[in-house]
C-alpha positions as CSV (number, residue, x, y, z in Angstrom):
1,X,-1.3,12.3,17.2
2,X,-3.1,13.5,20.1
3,X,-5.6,11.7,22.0
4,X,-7.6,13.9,24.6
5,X,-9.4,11.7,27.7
6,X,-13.0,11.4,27.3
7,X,-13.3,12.1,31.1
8,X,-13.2,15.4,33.3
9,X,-9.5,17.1,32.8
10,X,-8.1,19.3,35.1
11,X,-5.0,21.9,34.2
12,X,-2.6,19.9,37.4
13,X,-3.1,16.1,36.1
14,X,-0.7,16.2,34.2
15,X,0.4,14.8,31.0
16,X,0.7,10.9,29.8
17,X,2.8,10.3,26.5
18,X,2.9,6.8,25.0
19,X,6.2,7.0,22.8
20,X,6.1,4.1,20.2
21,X,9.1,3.1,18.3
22,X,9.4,0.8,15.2
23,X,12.1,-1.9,15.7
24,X,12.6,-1.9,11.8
25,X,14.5,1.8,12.4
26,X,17.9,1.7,14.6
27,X,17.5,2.4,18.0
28,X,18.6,5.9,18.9
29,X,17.1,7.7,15.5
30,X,14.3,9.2,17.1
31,X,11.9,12.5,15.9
32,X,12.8,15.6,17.3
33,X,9.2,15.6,19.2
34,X,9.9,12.6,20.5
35,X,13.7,13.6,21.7
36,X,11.8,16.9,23.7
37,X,9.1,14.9,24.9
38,X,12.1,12.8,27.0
39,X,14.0,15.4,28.0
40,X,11.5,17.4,29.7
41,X,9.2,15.0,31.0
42,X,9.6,14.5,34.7
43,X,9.5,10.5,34.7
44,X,10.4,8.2,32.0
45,X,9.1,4.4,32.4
46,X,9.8,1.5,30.3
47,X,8.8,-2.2,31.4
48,X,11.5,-3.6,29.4
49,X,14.5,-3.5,30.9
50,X,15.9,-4.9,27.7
51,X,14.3,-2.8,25.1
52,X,16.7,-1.8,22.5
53,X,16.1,2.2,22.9
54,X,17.1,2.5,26.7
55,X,21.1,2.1,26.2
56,X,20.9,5.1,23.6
57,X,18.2,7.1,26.1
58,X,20.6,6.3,28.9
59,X,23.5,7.7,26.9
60,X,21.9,11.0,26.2
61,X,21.3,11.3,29.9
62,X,17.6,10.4,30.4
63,X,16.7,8.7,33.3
64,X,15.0,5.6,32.4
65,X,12.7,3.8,35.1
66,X,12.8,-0.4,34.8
67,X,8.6,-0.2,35.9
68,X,5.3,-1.6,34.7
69,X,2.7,1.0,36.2
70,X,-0.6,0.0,36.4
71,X,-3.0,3.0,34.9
72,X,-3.8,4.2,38.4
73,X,-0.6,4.3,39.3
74,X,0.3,6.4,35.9
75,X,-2.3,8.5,36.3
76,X,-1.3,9.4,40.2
77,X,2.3,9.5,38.9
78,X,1.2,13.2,36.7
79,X,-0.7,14.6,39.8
80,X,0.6,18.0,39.9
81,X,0.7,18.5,36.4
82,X,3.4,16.6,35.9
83,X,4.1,14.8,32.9
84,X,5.5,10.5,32.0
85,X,6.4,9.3,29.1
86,X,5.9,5.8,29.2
87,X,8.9,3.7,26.3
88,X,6.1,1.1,24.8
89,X,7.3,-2.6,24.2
90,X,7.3,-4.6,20.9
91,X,4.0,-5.6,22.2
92,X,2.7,-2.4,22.7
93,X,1.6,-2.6,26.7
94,X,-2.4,-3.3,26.0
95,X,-3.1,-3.9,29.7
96,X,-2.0,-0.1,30.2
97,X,-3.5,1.2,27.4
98,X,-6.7,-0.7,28.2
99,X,-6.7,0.8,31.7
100,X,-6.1,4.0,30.8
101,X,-9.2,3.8,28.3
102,X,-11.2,2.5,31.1
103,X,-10.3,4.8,33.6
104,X,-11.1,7.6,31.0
105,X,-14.5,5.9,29.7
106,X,-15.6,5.9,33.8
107,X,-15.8,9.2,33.9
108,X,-15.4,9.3,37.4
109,X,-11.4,10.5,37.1
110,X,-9.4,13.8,36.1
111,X,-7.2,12.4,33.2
112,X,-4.0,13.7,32.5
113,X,-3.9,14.5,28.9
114,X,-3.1,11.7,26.8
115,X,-0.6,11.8,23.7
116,X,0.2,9.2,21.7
117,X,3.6,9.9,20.0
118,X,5.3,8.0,17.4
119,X,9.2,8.5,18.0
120,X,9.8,6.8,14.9
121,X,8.5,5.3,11.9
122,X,8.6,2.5,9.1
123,X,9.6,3.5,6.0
124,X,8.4,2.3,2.7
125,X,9.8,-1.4,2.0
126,X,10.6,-2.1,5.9
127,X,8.5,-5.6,6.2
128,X,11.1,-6.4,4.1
129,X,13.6,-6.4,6.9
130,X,11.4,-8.6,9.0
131,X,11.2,-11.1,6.0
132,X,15.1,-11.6,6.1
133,X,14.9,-12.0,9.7
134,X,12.4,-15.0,9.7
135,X,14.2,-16.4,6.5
136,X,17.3,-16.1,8.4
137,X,15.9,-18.2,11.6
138,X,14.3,-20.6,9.5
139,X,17.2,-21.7,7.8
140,X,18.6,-22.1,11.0
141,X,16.1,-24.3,12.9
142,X,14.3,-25.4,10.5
143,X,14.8,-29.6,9.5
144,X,13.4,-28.6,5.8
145,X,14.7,-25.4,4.8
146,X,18.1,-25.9,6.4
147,X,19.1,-28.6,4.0
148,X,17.5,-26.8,0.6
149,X,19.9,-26.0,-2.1
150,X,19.7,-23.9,-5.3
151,X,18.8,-26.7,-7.0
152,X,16.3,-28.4,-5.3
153,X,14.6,-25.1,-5.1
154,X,14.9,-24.5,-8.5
155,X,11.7,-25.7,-9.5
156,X,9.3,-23.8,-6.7
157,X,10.8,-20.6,-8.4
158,X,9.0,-22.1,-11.5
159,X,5.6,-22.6,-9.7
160,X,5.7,-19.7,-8.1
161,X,6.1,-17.7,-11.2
162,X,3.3,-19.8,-13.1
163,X,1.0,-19.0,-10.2
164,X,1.8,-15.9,-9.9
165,X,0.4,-15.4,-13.6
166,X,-2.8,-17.2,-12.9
167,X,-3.5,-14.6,-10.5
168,X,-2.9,-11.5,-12.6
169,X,-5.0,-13.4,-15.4
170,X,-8.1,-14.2,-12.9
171,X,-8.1,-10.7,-11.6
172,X,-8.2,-12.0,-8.3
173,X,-6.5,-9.1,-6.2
174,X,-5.7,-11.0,-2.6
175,X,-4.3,-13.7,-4.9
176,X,-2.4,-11.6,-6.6
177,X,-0.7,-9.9,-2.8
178,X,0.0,-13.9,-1.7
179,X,1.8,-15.0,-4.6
180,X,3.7,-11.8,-5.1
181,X,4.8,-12.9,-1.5
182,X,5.9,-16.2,-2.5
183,X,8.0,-15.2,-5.4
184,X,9.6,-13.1,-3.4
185,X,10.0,-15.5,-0.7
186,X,12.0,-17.6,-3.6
187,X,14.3,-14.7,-3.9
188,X,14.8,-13.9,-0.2
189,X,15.3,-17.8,0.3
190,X,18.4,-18.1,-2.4
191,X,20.1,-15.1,-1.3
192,X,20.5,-16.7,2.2
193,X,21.6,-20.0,0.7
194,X,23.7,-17.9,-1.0
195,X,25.6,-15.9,2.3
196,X,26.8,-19.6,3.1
197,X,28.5,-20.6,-0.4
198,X,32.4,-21.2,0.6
199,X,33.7,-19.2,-2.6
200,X,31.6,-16.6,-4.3
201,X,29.0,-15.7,-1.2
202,X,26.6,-12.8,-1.5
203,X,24.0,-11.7,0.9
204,X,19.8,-10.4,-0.4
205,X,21.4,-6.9,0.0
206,X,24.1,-7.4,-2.5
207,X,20.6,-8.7,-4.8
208,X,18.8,-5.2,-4.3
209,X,22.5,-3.6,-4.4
210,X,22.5,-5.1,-8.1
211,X,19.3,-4.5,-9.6
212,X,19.1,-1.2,-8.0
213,X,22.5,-0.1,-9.9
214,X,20.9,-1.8,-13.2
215,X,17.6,0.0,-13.3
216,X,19.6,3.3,-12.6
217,X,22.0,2.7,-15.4
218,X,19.4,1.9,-17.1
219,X,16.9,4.6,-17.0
220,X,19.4,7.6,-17.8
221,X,15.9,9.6,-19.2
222,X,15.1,9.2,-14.7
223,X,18.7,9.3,-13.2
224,X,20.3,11.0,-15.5
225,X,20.5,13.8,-18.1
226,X,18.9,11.9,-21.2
227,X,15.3,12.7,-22.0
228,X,12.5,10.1,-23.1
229,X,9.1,11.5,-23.6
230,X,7.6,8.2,-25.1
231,X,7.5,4.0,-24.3
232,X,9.6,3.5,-27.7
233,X,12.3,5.7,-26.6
234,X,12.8,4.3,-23.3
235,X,12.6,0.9,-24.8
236,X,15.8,2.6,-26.9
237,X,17.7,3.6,-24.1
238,X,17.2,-0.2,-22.3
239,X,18.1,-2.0,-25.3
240,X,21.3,0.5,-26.1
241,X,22.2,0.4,-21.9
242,X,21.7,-3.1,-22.2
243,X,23.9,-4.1,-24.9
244,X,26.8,-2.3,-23.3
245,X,26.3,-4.0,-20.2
246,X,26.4,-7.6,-21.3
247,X,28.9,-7.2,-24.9
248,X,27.1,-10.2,-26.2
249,X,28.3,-11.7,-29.4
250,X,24.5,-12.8,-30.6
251,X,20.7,-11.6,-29.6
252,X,20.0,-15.3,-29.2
253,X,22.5,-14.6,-25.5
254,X,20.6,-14.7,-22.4
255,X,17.6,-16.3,-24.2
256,X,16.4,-19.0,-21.5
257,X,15.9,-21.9,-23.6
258,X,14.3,-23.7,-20.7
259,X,10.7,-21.6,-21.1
260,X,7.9,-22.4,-22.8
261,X,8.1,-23.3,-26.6
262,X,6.1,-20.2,-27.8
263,X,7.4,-18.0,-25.5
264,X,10.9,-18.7,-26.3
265,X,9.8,-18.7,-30.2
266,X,8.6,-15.3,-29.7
267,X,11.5,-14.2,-27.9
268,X,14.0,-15.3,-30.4
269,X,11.7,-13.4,-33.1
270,X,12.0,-10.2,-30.9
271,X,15.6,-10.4,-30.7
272,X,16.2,-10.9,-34.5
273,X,13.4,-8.1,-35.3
274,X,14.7,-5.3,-33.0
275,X,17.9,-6.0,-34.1
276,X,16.8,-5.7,-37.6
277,X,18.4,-9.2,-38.9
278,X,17.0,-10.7,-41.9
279,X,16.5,-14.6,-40.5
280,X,14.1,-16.6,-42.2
281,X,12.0,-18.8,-40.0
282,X,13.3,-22.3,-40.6
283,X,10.9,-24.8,-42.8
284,X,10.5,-27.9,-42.2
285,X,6.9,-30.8,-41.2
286,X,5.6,-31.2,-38.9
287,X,3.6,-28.9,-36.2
288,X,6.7,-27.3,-34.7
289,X,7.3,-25.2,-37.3
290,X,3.6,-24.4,-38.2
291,X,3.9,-23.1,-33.9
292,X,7.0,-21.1,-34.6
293,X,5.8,-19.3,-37.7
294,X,2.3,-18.6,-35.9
295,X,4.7,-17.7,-32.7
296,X,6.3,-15.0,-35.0
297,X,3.4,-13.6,-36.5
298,X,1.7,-12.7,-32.8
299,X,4.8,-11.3,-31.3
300,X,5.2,-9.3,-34.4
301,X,1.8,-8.3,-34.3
302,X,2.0,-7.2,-30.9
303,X,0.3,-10.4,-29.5
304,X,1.8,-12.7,-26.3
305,X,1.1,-16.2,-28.2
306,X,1.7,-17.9,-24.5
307,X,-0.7,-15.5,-23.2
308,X,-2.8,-16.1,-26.2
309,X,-2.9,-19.3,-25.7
310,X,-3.4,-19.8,-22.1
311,X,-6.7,-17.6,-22.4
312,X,-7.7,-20.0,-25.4
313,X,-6.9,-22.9,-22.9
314,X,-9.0,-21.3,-20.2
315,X,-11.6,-20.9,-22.3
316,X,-11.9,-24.7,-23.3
317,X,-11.5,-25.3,-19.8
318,X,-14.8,-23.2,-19.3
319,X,-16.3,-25.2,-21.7
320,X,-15.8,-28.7,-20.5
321,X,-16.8,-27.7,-17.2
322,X,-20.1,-26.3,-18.7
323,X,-20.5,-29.5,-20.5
324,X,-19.7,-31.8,-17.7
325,X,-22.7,-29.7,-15.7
């Protein structure tokens, strides 16, 4: 991106390039543009003498100057049409960049032209990386978070998951960004507990290593040569994947039974109708088993009874408040 002075330019002032690099991509992977920009610019100024990108600059033989300019002194510095490419900091070096906006507002100076060049860029997912970073200090220096376990974070997983659903359910879209952030924090949190366990230790990348191999064994209609062309047959190539995967012995395996009493109801149902078992609900009194049957009948009807009837329950909710003015 280029960002032409708003005051007088001459063709001998020169040339200013601000090269910006994300710290989320290894030092030394830099764009091609970027790479020529170096290696023909006659001055090459960093003011940190301990950014991560001058070791691999130094080793491709670019002369790196250790120098905080002021924006006089840059400007000065591409007299003769010469051009500098300053190595921003993490921070970005607002005090130059505010100078040289000044200096180019006054009118009163022949800028060099002014470039701003990315040398490289995040990718897709990479807050992610800075997330296992600060997860990684906390449990370090943190009194609280460097004593939690699995299971005495067990139960924030649970609230974080019910709280999550509130916010898909009110619609509420910044709601909805924050608590997708704290279920994930839950996951990013147990993987590092989990890079200190003495005998089976695994790391958050050995997490996305495993559901990444999953959903790509898994969808052989994307990743492989099998075609779906509707919702039913992908469901059919999950559930057949699926079952080779885990060899279970019943449908009733890997049912949590710790979830809600409809939602396991329904889930049990689900299992026993796609498998195509004939299991009669159970009988019995009592209003368990009038719940179960009415459990079965939504879930075969297409219907999420917990859904259902946390939407009823909001509803009543509604209606006391209305009542209680």
């Amino acid at each position: 991106m280029n960002a032409t002075s708003a005051g007088p330019t001459a063709p001998d002032q020169g040339r200013i390039v601000l090269l910006t690099t994300s710290h989320r991509v290894a030092p030394g992977l830099l764009s091609w543009p970027a790479w020529q920009a170096l290696r023909t610019a006659d001055r090459v100024l960093c003011a940190d003498g301990a950014h991560p990108q001058l070791p691999y600059l130094r080793e491709a033989g670019i002369r790196v100057d250790e120098a905080a300019p002021t924006a006089e002194e840059l400007v000065d510095a591409c007299a003769g049409g010469r051009t500098a490419v300053v190595v921003a900091t993490g921070e970005g070096d607002p005090a130059l960049t505010d100078g040289l906006a000044r200096l180019a507002g006054s009118g009163r100076v022949h800028m060099p032209e002014l470039e701003l060049l990315p040398a490289s860029y995040d990718l897709p997912g990479a807050r992610l990386l800075d997330l296992v970073q600060v997860m990684d200090r906390i449990r370090l220096e943190c009194p609280w978070s460097s004593r939690r376990t699995h299971q005495g974070l067990a139960k924030y997983a649970i609230e974080e998951a019910y709280e999550l659903v509130e916010a898909i359910e009110d619609g509420d879209r910044d709601e909805l960004r924050e608590e997708l952030g704290d279920v994930l924090l839950q996951v990013v949190f147990h993987a590092r507990i989990a890079e200190e366990d003495t005998d089976a230790p695994f790391s958050v990348d050995d997490v996305a290593g495993t559901i990444v191999d999953k959903l790509v064994h898994r969808h052989p209609h994307v990743f492989g040569d099998e075609t779906a062309e509707t919702p039913e047959e992908v469901r059919e190539h999950w559930l057949r994947t699926k079952a080779a995967e885990k060899q279970r012995t019943s449908v009733t395996e890997g049912v949590p039974l710790g979830q809600p009493g409809l939602a396991l109801a329904a889930k049990l149902h689900s299992r026993v109708r796609t498998a195509g078992l004939d299991v009669p609900l159970p009988t019995g009194e009592g209003i368990g088993y009038d719940l179960l049957a009415l459990a079965a009948r939504a879930e075969a009807g297409g219907t999420d009874p917990e859904a259902a009837l946390r939407a009823a329950a909001r509803a009543y909710r509604d209606a006391i408040r209305a009542v209680e003015g």
